[in-house]
Backbone as XML, in Angstrom:
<?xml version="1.0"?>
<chain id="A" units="angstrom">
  <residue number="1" name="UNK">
    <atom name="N" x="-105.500" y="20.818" z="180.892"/>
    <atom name="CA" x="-104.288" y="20.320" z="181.535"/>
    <atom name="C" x="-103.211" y="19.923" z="180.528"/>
  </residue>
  <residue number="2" name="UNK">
    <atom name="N" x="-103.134" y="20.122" z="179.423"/>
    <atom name="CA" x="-102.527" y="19.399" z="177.564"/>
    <atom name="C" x="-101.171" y="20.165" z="177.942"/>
  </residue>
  <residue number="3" name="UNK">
    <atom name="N" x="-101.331" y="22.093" z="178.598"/>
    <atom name="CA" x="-99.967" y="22.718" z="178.157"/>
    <atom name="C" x="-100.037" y="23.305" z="179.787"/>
  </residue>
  <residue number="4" name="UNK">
    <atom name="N" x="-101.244" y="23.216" z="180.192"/>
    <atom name="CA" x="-101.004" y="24.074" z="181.813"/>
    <atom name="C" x="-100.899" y="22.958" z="183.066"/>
  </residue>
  <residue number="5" name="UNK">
    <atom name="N" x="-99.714" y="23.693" z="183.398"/>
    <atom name="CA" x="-98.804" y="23.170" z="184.700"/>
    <atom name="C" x="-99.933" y="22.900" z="185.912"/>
  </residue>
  <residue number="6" name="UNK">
    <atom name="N" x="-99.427" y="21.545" z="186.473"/>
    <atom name="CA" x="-100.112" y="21.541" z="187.557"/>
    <atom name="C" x="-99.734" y="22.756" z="189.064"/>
  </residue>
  <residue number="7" name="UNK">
    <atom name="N" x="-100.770" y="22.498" z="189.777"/>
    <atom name="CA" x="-100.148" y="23.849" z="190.426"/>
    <atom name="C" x="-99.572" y="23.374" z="192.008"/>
  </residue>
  <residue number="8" name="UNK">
    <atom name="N" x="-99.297" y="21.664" z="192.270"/>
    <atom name="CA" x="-98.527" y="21.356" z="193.112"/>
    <atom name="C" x="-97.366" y="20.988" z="192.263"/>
  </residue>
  <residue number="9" name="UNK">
    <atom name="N" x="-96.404" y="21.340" z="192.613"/>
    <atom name="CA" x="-95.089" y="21.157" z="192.120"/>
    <atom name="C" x="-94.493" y="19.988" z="192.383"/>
  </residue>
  <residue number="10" name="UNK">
    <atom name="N" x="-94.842" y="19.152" z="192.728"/>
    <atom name="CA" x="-94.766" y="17.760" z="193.588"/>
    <atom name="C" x="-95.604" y="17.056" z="192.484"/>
  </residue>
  <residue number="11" name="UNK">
    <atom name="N" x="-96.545" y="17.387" z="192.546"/>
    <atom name="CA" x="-97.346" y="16.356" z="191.049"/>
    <atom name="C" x="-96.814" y="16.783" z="189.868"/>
  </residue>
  <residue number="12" name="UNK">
    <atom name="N" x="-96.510" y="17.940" z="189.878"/>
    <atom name="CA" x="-96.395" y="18.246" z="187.861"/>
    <atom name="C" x="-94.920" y="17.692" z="187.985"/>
  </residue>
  <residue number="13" name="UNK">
    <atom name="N" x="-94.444" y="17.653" z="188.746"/>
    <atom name="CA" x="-92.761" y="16.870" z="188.317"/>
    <atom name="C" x="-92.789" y="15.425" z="188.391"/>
  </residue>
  <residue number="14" name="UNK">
    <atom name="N" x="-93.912" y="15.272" z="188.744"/>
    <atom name="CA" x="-94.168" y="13.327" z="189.153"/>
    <atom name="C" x="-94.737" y="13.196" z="187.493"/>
  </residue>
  <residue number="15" name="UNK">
    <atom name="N" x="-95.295" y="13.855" z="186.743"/>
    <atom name="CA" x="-96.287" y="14.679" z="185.726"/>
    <atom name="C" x="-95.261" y="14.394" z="184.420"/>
  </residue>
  <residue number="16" name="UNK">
    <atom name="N" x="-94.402" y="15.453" z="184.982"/>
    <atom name="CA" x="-93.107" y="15.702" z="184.028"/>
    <atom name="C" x="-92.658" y="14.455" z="183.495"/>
  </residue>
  <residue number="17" name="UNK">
    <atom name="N" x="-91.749" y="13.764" z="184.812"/>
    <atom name="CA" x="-91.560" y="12.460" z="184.688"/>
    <atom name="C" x="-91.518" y="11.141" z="183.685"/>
  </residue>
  <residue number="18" name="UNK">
    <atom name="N" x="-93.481" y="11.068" z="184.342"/>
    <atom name="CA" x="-94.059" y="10.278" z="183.197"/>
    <atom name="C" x="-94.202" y="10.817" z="181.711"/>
  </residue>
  <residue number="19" name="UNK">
    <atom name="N" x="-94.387" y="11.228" z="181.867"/>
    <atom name="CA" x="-94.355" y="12.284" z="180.087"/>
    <atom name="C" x="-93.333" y="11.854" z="179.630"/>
  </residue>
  <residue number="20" name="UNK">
    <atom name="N" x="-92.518" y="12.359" z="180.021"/>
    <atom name="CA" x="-90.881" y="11.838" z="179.387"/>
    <atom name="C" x="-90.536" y="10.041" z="179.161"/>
  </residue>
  <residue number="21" name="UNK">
    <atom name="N" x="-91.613" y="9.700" z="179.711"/>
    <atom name="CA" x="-91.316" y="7.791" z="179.512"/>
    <atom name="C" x="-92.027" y="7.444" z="178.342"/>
  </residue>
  <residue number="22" name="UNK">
    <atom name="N" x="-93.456" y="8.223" z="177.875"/>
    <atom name="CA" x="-94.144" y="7.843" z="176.927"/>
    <atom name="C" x="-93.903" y="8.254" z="176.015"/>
  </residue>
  <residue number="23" name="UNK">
    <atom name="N" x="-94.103" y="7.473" z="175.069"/>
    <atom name="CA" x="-94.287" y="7.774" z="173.106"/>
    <atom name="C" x="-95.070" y="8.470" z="173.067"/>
  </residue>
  <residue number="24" name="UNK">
    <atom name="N" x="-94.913" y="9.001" z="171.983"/>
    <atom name="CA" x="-96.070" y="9.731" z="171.493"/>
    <atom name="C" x="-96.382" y="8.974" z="170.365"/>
  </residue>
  <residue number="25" name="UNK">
    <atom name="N" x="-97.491" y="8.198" z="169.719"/>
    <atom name="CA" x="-98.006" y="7.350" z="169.350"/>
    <atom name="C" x="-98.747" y="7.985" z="167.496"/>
  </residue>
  <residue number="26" name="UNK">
    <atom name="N" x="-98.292" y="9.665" z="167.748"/>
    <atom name="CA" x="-98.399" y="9.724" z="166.376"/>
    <atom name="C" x="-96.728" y="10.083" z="165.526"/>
  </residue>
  <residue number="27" name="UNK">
    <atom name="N" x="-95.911" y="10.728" z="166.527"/>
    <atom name="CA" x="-94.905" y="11.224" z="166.014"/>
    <atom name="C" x="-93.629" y="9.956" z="166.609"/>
  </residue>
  <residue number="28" name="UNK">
    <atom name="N" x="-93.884" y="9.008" z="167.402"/>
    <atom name="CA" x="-92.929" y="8.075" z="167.396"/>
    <atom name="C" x="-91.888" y="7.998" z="167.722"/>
  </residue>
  <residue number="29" name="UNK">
    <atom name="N" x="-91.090" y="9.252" z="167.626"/>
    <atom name="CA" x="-89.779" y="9.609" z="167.833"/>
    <atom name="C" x="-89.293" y="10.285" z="168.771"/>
  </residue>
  <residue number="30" name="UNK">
    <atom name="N" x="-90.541" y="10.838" z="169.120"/>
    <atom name="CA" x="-90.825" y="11.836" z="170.442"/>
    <atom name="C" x="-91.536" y="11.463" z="171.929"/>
  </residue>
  <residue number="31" name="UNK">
    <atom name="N" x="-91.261" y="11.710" z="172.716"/>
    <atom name="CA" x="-92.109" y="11.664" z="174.179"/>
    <atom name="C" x="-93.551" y="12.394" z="174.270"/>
  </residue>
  <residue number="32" name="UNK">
    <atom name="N" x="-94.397" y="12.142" z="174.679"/>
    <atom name="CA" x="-95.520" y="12.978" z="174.461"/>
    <atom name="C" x="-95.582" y="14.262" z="175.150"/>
  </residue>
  <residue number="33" name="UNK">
    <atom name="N" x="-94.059" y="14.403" z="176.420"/>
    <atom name="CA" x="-93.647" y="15.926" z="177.058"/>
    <atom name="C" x="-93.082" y="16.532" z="175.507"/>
  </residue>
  <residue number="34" name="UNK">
    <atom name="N" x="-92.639" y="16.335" z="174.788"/>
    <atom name="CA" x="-92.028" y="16.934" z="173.572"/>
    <atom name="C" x="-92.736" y="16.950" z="172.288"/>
  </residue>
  <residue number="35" name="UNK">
    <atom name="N" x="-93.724" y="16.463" z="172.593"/>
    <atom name="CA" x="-94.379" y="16.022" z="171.245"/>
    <atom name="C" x="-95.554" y="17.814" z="170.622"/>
  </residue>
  <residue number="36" name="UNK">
    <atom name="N" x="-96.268" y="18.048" z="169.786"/>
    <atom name="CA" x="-97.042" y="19.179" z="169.457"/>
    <atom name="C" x="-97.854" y="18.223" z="168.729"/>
  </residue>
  <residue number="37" name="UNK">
    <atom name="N" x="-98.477" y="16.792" z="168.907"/>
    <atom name="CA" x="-99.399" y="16.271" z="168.476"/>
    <atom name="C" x="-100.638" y="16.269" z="168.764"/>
  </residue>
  <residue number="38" name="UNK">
    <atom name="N" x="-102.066" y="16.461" z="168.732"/>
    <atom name="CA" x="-103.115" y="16.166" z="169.313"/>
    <atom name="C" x="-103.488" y="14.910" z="170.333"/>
  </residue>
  <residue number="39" name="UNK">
    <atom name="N" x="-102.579" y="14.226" z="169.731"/>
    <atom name="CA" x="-102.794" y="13.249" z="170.692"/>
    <atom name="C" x="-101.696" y="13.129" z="171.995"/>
  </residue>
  <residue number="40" name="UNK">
    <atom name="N" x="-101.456" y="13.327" z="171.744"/>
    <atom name="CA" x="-99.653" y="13.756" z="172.881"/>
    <atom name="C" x="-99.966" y="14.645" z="173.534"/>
  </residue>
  <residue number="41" name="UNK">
    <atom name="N" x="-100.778" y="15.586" z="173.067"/>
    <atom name="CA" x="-101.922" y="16.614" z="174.042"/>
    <atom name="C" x="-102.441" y="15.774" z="174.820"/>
  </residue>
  <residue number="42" name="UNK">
    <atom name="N" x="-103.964" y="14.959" z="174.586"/>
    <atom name="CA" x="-104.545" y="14.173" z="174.925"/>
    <atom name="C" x="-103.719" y="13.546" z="176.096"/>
  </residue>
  <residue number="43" name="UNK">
    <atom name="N" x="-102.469" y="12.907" z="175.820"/>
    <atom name="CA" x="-102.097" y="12.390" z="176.648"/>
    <atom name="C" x="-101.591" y="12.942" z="177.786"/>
  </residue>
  <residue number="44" name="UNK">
    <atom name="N" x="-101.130" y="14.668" z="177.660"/>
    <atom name="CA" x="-100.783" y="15.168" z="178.564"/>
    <atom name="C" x="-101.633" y="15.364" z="179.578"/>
  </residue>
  <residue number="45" name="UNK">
    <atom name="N" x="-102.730" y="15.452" z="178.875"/>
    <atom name="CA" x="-104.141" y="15.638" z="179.568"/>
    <atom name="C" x="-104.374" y="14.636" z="180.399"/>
  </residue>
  <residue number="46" name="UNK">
    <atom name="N" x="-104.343" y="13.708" z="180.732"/>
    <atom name="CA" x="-104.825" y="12.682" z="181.149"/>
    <atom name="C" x="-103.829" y="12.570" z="182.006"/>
  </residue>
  <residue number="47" name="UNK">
    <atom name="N" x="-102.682" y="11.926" z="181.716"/>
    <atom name="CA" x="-101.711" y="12.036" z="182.699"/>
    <atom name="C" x="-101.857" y="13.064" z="183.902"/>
  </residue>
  <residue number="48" name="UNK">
    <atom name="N" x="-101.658" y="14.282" z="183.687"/>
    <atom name="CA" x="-101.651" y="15.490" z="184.633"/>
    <atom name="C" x="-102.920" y="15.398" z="185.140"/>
  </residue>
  <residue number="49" name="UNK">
    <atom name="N" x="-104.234" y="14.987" z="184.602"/>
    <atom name="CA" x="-105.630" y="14.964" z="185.630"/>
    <atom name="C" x="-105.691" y="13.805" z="186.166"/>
  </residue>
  <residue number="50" name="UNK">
    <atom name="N" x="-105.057" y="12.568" z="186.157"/>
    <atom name="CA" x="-105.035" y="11.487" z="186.819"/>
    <atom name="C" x="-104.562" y="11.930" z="188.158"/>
  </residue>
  <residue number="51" name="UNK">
    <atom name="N" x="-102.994" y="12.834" z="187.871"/>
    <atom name="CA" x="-102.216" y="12.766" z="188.524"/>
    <atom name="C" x="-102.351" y="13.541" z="189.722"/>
  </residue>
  <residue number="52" name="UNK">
    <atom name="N" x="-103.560" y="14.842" z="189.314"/>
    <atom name="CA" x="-104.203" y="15.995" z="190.169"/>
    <atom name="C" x="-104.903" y="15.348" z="190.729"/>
  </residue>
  <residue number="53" name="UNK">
    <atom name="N" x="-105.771" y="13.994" z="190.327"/>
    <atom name="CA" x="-106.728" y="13.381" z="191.271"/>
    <atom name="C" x="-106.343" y="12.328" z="192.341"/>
  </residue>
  <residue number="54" name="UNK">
    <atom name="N" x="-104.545" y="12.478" z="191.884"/>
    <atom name="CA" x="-104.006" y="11.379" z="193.598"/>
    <atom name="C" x="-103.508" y="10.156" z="193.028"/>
  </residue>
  <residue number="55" name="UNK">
    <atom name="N" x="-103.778" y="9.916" z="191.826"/>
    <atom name="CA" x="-103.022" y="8.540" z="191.788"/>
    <atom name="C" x="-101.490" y="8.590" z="191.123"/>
  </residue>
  <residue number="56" name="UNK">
    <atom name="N" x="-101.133" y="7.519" z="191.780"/>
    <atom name="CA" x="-99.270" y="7.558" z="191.481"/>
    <atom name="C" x="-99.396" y="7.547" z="189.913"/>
  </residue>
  <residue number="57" name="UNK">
    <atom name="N" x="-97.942" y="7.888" z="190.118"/>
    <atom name="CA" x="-97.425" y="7.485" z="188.435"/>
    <atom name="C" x="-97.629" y="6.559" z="187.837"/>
  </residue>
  <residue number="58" name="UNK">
    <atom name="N" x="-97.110" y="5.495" z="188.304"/>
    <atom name="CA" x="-97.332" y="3.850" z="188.405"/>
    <atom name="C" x="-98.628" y="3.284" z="187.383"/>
  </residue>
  <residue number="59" name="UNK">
    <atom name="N" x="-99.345" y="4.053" z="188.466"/>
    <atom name="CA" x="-100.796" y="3.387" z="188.296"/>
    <atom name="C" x="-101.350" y="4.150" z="186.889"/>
  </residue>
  <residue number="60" name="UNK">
    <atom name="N" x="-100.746" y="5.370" z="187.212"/>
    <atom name="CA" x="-101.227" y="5.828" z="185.572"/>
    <atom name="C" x="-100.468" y="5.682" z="184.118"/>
  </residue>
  <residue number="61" name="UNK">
    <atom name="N" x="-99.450" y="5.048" z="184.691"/>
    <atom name="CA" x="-98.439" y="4.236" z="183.188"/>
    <atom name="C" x="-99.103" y="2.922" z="182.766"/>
  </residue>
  <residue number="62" name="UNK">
    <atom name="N" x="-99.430" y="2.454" z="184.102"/>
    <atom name="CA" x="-100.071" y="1.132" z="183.767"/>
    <atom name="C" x="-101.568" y="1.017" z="183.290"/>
  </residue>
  <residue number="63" name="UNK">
    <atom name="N" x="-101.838" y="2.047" z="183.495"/>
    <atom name="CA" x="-103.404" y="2.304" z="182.982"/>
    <atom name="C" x="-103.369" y="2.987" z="181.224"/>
  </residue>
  <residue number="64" name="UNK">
    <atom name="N" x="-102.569" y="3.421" z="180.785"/>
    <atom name="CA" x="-101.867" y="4.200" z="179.509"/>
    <atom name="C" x="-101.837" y="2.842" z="178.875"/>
  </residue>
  <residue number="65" name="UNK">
    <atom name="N" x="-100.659" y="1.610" z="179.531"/>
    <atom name="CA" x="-100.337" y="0.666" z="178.892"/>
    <atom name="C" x="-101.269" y="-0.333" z="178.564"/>
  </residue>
  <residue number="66" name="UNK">
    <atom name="N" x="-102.104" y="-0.482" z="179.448"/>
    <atom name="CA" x="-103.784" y="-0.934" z="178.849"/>
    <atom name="C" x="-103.742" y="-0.132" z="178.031"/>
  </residue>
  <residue number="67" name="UNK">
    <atom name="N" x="-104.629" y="0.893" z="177.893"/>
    <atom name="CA" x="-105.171" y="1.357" z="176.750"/>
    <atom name="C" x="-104.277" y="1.239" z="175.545"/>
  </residue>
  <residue number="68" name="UNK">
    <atom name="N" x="-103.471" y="1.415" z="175.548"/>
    <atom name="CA" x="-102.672" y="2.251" z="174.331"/>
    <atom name="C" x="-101.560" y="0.554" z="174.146"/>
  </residue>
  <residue number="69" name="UNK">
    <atom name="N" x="-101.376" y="-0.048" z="174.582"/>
    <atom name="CA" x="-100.278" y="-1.113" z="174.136"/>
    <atom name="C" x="-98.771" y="-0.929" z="175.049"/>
  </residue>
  <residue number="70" name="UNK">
    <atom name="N" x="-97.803" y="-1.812" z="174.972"/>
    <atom name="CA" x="-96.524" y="-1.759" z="175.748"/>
    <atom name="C" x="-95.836" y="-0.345" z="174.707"/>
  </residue>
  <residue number="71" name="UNK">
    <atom name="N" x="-96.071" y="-0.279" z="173.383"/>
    <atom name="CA" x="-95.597" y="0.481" z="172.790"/>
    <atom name="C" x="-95.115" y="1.737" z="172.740"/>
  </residue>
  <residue number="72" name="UNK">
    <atom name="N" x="-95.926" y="2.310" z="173.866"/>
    <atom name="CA" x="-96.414" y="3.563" z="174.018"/>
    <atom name="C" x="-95.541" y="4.136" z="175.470"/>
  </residue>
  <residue number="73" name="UNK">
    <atom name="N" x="-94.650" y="2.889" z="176.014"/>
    <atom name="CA" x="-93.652" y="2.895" z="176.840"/>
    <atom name="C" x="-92.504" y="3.160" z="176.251"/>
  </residue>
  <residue number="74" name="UNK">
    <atom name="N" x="-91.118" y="3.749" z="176.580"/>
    <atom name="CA" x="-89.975" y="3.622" z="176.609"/>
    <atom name="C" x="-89.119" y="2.724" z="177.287"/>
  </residue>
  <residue number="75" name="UNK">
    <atom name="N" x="-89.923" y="2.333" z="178.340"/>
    <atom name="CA" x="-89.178" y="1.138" z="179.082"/>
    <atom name="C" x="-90.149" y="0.104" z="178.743"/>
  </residue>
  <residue number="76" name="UNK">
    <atom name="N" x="-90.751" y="-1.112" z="177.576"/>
    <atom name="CA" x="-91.421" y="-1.780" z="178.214"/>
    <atom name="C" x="-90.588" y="-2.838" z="178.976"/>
  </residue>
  <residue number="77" name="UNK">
    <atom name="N" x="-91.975" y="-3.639" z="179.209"/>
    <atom name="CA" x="-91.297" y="-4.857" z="180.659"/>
    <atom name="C" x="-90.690" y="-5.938" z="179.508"/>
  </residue>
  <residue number="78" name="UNK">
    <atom name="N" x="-89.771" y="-6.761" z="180.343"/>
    <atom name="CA" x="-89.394" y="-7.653" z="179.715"/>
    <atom name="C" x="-90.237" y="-9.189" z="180.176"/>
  </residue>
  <residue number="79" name="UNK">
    <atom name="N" x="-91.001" y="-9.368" z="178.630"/>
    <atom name="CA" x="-91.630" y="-10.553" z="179.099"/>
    <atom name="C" x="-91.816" y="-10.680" z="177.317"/>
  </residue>
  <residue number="80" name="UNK">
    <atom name="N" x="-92.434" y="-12.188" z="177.304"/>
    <atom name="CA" x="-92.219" y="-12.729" z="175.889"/>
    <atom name="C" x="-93.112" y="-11.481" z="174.688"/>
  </residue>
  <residue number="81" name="UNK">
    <atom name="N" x="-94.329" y="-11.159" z="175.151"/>
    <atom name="CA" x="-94.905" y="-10.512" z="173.736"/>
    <atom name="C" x="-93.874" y="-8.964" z="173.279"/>
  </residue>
  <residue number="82" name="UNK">
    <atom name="N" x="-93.001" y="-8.762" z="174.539"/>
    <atom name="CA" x="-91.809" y="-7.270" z="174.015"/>
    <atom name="C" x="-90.297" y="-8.240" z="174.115"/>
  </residue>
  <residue number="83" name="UNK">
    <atom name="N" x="-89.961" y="-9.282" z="173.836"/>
    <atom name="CA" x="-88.631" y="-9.398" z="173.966"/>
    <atom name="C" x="-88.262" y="-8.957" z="172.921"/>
  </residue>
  <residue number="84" name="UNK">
    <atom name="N" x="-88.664" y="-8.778" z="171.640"/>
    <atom name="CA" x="-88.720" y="-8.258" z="170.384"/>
    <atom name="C" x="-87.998" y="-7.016" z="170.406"/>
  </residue>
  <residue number="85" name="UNK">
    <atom name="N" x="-88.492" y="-6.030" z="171.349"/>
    <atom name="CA" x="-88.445" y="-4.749" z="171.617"/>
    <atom name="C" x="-87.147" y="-5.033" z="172.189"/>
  </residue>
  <residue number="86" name="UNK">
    <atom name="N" x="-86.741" y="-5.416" z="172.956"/>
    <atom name="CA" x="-85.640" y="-5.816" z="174.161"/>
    <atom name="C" x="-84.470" y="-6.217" z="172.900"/>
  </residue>
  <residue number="87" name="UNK">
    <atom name="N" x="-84.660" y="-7.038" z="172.391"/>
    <atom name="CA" x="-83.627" y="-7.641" z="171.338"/>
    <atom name="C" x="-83.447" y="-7.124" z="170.486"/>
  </residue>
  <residue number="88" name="UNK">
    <atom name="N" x="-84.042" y="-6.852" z="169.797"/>
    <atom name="CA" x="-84.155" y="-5.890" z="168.192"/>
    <atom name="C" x="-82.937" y="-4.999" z="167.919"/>
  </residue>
  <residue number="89" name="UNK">
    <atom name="N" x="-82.276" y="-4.162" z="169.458"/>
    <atom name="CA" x="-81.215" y="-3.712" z="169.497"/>
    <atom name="C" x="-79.953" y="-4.201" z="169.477"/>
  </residue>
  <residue number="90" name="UNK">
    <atom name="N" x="-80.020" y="-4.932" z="169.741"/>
    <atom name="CA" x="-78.531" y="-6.438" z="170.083"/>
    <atom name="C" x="-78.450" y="-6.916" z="168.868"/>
  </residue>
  <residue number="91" name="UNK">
    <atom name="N" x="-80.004" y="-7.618" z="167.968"/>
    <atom name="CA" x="-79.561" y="-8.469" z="167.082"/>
    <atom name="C" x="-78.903" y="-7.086" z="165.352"/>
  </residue>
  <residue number="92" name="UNK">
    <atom name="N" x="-79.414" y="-5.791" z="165.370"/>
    <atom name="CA" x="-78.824" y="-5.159" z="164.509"/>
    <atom name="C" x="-77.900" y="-4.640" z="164.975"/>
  </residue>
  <residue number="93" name="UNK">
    <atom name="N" x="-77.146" y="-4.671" z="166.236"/>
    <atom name="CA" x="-75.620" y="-4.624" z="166.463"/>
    <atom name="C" x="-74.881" y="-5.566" z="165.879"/>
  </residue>
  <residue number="94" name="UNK">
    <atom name="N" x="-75.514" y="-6.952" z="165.906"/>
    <atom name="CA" x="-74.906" y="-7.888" z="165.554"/>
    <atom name="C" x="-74.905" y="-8.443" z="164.239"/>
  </residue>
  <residue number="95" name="UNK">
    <atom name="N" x="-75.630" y="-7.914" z="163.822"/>
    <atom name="CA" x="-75.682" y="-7.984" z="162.033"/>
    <atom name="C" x="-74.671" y="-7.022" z="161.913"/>
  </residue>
  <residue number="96" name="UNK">
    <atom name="N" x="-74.855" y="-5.688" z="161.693"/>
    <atom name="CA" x="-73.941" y="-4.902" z="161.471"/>
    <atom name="C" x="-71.951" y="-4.829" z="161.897"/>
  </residue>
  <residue number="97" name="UNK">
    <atom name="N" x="-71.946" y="-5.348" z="162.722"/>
    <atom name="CA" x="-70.428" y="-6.224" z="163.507"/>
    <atom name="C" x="-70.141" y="-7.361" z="162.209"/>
  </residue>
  <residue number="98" name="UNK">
    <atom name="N" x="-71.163" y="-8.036" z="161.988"/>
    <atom name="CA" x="-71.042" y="-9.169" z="160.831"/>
    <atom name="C" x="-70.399" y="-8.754" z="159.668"/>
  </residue>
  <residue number="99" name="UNK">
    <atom name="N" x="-71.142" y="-7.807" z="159.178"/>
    <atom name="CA" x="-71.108" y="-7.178" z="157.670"/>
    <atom name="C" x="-70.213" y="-6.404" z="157.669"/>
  </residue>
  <residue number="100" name="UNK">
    <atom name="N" x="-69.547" y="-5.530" z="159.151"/>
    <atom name="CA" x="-68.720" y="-4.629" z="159.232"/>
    <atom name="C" x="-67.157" y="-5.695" z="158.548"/>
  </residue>
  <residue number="101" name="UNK">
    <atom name="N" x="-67.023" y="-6.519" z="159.528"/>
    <atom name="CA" x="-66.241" y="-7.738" z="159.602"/>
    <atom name="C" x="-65.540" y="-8.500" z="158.557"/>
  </residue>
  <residue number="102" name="UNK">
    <atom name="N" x="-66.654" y="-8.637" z="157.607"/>
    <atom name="CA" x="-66.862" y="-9.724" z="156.287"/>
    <atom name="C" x="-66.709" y="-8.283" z="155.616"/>
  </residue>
  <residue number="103" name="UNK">
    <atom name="N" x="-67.087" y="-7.425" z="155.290"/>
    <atom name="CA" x="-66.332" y="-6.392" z="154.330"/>
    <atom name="C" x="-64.769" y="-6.026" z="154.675"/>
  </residue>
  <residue number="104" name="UNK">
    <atom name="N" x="-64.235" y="-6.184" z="156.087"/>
    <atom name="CA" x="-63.094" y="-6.158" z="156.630"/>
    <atom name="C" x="-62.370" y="-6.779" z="155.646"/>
  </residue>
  <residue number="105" name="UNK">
    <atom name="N" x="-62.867" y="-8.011" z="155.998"/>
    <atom name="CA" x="-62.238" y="-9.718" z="155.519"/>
    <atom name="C" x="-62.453" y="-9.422" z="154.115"/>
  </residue>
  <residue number="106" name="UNK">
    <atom name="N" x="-62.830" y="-8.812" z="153.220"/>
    <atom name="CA" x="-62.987" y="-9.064" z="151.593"/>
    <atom name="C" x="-61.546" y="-7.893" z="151.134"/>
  </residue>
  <residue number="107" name="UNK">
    <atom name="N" x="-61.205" y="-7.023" z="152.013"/>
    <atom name="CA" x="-60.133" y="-5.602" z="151.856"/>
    <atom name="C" x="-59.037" y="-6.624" z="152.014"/>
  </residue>
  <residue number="108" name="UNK">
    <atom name="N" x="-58.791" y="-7.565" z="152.832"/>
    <atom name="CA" x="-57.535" y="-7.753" z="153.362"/>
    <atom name="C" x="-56.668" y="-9.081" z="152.663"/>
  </residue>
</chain>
């Protein structure tokens, strides 16, 4: 199931979906729908046979996120052990606005 399509079209796009939300946990940068990792295989695998055996998406993101950590999400939830994740983007906007600023201020 790693590269072959499910054969309800209704699940492999529910399939698709999730793929596209997860990391791929060796290449990082990638979704595990985009990824050519063994393990991003693995994961396709699993996903798509969960998904052939009836259970929602849902249930199989949240079952991923056990195993594997919030990490392994693109959306994680917002709660204290990922605010990190949530912030991390804001606070190097805001450094960078700083430094942009204060090098402004040293030209003028």
């Amino acid at each position: 199931w790693a590269d072959r399509q499910l054969p309800d079209a209704k699940q492999e796009a529910q399939a698709k979906a999730l793929m596209e939300q997860l990391r791929c946990l060796v290449c990082q940068g990638q979704s595990i729908a985009d990824s050519d990792a063994e393990l991003a295989g693995d994961m396709r695998h699993l996903v798509r046979s969960r998904i052939a055996a009836g259970q929602p998406p849902g249930e199989v993101r949240r079952w991923l996120v056990d195993r594997y950590g919030h990490w392994v999400s693109y959306r994680p939830p917002l709660e204290p052990a990922t605010w990190f994740l949530w912030l991390a983007p804001l606070l190097l906007l805001a450094v960078g606005a700083w430094l942009a600023k204060a090098r402004l201020k040293g030209r003028g």
